[in-house]
N, C-alpha and C positions, 0 to 999 in steps of 0.2 A: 504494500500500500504506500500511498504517499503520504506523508508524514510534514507537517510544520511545525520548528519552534519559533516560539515568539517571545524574545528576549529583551524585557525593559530594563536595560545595562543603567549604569551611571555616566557610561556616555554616552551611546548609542542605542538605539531602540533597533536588534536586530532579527531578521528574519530568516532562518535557514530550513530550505524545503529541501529533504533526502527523499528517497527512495528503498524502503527498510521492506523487513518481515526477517519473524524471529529467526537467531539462528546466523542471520548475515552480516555482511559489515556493510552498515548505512551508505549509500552512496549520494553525495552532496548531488543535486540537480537544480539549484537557485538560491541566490543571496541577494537579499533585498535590506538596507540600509539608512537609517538617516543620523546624523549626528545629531544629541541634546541635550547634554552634558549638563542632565538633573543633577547633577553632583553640585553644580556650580550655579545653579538655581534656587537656593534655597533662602530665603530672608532670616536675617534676625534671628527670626523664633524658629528657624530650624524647618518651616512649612518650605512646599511648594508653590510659589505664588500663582497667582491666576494667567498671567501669561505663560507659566513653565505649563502649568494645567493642561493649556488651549492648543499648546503646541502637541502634547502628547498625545491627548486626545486628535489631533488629525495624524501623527504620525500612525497611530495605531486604526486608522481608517486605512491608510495607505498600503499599509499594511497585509491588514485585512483583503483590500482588494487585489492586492498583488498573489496573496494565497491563493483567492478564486480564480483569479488568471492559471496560474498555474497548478490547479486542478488535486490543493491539498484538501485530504480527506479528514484528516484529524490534526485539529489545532490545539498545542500546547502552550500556553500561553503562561508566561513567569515573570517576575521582579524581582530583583535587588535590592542593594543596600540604599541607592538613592530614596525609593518611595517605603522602602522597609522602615527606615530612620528618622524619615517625614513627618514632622508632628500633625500635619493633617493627614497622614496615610489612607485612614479610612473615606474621608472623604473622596482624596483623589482616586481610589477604586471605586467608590461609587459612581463619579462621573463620568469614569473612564466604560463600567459594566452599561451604565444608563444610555450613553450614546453611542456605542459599539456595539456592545453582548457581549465585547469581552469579559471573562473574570477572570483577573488578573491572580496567580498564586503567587503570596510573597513567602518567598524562600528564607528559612532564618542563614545566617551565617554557614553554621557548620553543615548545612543542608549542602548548601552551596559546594564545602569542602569537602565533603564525600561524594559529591555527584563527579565534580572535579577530578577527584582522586578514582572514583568507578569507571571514568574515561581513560585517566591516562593507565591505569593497570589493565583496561582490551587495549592498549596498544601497545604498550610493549611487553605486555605476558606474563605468565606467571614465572618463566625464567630471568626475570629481572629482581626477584627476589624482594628483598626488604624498599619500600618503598616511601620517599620524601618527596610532597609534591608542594609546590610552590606555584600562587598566581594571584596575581595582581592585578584586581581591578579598579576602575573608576572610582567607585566611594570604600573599598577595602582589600586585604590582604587577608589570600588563604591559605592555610597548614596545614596536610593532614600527610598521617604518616601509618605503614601496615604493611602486612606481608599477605592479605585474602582481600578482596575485593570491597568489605566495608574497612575504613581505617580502624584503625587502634586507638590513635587519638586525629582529633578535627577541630582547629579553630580559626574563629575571624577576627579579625584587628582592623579597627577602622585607621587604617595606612592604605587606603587606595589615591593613586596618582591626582584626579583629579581634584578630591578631597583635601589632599596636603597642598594641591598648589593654590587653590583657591582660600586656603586659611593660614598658609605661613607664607608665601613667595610674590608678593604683590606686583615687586618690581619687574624690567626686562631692559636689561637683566637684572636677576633679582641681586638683592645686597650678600654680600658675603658674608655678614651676622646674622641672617637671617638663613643662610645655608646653613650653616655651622650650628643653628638654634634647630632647625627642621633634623638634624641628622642626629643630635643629641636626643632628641624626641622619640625617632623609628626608632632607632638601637634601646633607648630603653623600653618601649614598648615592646619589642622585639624581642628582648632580653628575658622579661616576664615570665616567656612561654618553653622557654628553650629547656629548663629543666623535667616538665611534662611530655617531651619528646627523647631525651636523654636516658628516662630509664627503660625505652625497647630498647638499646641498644643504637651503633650505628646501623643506617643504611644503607644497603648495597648499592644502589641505586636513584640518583637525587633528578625529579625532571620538574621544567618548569612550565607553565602553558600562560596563555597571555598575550597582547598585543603589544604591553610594554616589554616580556623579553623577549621577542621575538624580535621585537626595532632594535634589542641593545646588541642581541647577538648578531643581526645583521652588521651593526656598526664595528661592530670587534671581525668582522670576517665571514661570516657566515653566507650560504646560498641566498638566492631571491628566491621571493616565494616562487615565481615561475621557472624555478626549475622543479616545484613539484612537492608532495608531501613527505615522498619517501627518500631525501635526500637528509641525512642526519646533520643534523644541527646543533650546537655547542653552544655556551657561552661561559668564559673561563673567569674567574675570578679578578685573574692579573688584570686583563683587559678591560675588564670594567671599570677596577678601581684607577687604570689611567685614564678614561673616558670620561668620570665624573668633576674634577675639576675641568677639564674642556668646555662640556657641558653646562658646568656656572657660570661662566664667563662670556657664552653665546647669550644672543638675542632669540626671540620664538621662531623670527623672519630665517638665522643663521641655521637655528637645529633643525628647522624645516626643507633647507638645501640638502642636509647629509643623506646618504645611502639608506633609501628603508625606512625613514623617518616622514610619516603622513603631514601633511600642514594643519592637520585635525586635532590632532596626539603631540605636537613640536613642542607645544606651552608646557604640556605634565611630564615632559620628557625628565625634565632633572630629577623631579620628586620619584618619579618610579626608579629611578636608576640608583637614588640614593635607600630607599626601600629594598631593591635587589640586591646592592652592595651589603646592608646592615647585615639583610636573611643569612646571604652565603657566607659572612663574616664569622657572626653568632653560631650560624651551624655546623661551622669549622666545612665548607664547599669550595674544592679547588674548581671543582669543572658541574655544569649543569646540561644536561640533554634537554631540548625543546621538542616538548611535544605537540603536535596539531591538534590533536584532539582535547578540547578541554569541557564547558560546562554543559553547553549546548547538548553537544553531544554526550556527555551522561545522562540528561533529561530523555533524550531519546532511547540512548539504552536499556534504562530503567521501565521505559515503556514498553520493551521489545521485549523485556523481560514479563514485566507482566502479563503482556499478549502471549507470551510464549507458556509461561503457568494456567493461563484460561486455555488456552488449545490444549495443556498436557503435553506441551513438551518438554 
């Protein structure tokens, strides 16, 4: 069957229509996209204001219509940290379900880290062993770490890109007290959690999924995405932590020239990368594998799953 998720990110509101039935591996068939970086939407009191509202609600029309174009049969439709966080949350599912019919599932945190983590363990298998999965989005950062398919452990930290540059980094380029004040901040958030992870043991295997490391690995070296999903991708430690003073010192215009680096993504560019530097610091991470598959596609998973226990397979 055909299959849509419908992903209300913290920056993006995205739409990804596969081609599943239990048992297979989903084959991506359309990606429909808008930027709205509810992350950066938020007033004061932490609401979503009425213009961030108005926009949603047509992206998630567009949305919507884009599914029936392309002839999806079952919509999965989820939220994040942006409208999870939302002091009017409930509201804006109301008016989101009112004028669409979407109803919108807000995923908590660690929902999120194990869906994450139930992606990247079908991709790279259960011979990848002990598993640390790292990703970073819009309004947070996720944890989760195991050896079978649900993690061991699973948390979230509001350290997503968006988020930190929207509440410490005002400047462009931002001030360098205010780096050095953003990077004391992740690390000890960061730091918090490390010992909850520390007594499974290490990991055999650390991957990260994400839009922000996939721009930082591309910038350290890595393939373009057009050469493909199944070209392995790295992103090493060294490399990052020489790329993040470069990165302070750019403008949103400058990091938006480099390799890989969207003009959408350029402004949260520093905050994610000094996030990814803190993680693999904290977790003692010489090198990270990037995996494609990350939330979305657990959402879909989990549903193949399900369809797969109703047929009795």
């Amino acid at each position: 069957m055909r299959l849509g998720v419908l992903d209300v990110g913290s920056n993006t509101v995205h739409l990804l229509v596969v081609d599943a039935h239990p048992g297979a591996r989903p084959l991506p068939a359309h990606s429909h996209k808008a930027e709205l970086r509810l992350a950066q939407l938020l007033d004061e009191a932490g609401a979503i204001g009425p213009e961030g509202v108005e926009k949603l609600v047509s992206v998630v029309k567009d949305a919507l219509q884009a599914a029936e174009d392309k002839g999806v049969e079952d919509l999965l439709p989820f939220a994040t940290s942006a409208v999870r966080e939302a002091s009017n949350a409930d509201d804006v599912l109301a008016r989101v379900q009112a004028e669409t019919g979407v109803e919108l599932q807000v995923l908590t945190g660690a929902e999120e880290a194990r869906l994450t983590f139930l992606a990247a363990r079908r991709w790279f298998g259960w011979s990848a062993g002990k598993l640390l999965v790292l990703d970073i989005g819009g309004g947070s950062l996720e944890i989760a770490y195991g050896i079978d398919e649900e993690p061991d452990a699973a948390v979230s930290l509001p350290l997503g890109a968006g988020r930190l540059t929207a509440g410490w980094l005002p400047g462009d380029p931002p001030d360098p007290d205010a780096v050095r004040a953003l990077r004391r901040h992740v690390r000890a958030q960061i730091a918090r959690t490390v010992g909850e992870f520390a007594r499974f043991g290490a990991p055999d295997h650390v991957v990260a999924t994400s839009k922000t490391f996939k721009q930082l690995a591309r910038l350290a070296g890595a393939a373009r995405s057009t050469e493909g999903l199944y070209v392995q991708r790295e992103l090493k430690r060294e490399s990052l932590e020489a790329w993040v003073p470069r990165l302070a010192g750019m403008t949103t215009d400058q990091r938006a020239e480099l390799p890989g680096v969207s003009e959408g993504r350029a402004n949260q560019l520093l905050a994610g990368a000094l996030v990814a530097e803190g993680a693999l610091d904290l977790f003692g991470v010489e090198t990270v594998d990037i995996c494609p598959w990350a939330l979305r596609e657990g959402v879909i998973l989990r549903r193949l799953d399900h369809m797969g226990s109703a047929q009795g397979l």
